[in-house]
Structure formats: C-alpha cells, structure tokens
C-alpha positions in Angstrom: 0.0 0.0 0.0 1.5 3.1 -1.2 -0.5 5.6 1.4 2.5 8.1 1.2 1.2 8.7 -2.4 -2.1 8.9 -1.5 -1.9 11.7 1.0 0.5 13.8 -1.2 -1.7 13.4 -4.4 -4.9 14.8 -3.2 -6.5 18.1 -1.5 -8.1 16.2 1.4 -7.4 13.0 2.8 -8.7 11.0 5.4 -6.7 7.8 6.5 -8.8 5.3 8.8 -6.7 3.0 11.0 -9.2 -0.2 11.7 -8.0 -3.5 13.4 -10.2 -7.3 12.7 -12.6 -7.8 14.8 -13.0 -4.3 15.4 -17.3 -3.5 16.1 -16.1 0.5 17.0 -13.9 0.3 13.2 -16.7 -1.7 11.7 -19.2 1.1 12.7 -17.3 3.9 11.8 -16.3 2.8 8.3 -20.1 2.6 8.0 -20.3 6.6 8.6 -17.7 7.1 6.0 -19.2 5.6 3.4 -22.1 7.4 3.5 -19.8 11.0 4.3 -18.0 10.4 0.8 -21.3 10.8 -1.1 -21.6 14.0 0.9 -17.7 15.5 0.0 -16.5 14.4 -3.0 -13.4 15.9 -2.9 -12.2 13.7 0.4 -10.0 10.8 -0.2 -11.0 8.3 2.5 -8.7 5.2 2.8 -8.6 2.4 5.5 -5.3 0.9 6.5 -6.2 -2.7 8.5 -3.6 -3.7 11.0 -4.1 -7.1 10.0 -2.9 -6.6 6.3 -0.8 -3.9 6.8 0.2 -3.4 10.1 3.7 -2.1 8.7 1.8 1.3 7.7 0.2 1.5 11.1 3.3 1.1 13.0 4.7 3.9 10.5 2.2 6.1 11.7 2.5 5.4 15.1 -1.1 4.3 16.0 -1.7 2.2 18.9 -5.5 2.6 19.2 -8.1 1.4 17.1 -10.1 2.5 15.0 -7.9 5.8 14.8 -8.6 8.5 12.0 -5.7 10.7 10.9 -6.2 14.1 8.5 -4.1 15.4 6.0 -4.3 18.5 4.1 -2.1 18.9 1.0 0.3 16.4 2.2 0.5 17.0 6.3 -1.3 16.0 8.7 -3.4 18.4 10.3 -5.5 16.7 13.0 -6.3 13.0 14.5 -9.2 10.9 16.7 -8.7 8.3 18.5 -11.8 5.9 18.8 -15.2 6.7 17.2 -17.2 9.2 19.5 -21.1 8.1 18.1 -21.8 9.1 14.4 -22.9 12.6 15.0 -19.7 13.7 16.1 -17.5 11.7 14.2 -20.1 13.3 11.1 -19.5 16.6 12.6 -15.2 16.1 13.2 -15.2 15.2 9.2 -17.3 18.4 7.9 -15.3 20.4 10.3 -12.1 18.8 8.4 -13.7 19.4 5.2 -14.3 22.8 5.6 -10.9 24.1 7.4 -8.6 26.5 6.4 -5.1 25.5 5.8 -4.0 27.0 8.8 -5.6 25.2 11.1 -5.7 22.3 13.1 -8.8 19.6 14.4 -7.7 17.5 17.1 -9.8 15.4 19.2 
C-alpha cells in the first residue's frame, strides 16, 4: 500500500486505521461511506492492522479505529476511537471545511 502517495496526491485526505474484529472500526467505516457521497473531494482510505500493520506502526497508531487528516500532504488533526456518528459526522465536515492553517484535534 503506497499511502504516502495517496496523502500527497490529493486536497483532502482521510486515513482510517481499523484492526479485525474491530465493532467500534466496523461502525465507523459505516459513517464514511455514506460521508464520501456527501464531500467528493475527500480521499478516504482504510489501513487494517491485520494486512498492513507495517503502515500503522509507521504512523504510530496504537488505538483502534484511529482516524488521521491530512491536508495537502500533512497532517493536520487526528481521533482516537469513534465518538457516536454525529460527532465523528460533525469532526469530518469540520475537516472538510478548514482553512489551511488550522488544526482539528480530538
């Protein structure tokens, strides 16, 4: 998985960190699906420990699910867990909307 290409290609990107067996990552993948009808110009990808558990180490992510954001190239803001569907709906329009200057961490 080339991920570094991913997030250095495109505007917006949204990289969601799962685990198997996960029913927190299994519910918020559920959320994003129906968020990237919504904001077409977010890249939403999903990195599962259990396939690729190089790229999660790489990113330094001990907690799952865990959602990092990255703005043309960096990364601007992360959550740790899910939060419920409104927020996490809410944190991702937020992200959507930011000005390059500027930081969502939860």
């Amino acid at each position: 998985m080339d991920i570094d290409h991913i997030i250095q290609d495109n505007m917006l990107v949204v990289i969601v960190f799962t685990m198997p067996n996960c029913g927190w990552c299994d519910d918020l993948k559920s959320v994003l699906r129906l968020l990237t009808d919504d904001l077409p110009d977010l890249v939403v990808r999903e990195v599962n420990y259990g396939e690729f558990p190089d790229v999660v180490k790489m990113f330094d992510v001990s907690a799952f699910p865990t959602t990092k954001f990255f703005r043309e190239g960096k990364e601007i803001g992360s959550i740790k867990g899910f939060g419920g569907e409104g927020f996490f709906v809410r944190k991702i329009k937020e992200f959507a909307a930011m000005s390059k200057s500027t930081s969502c961490e939860s």
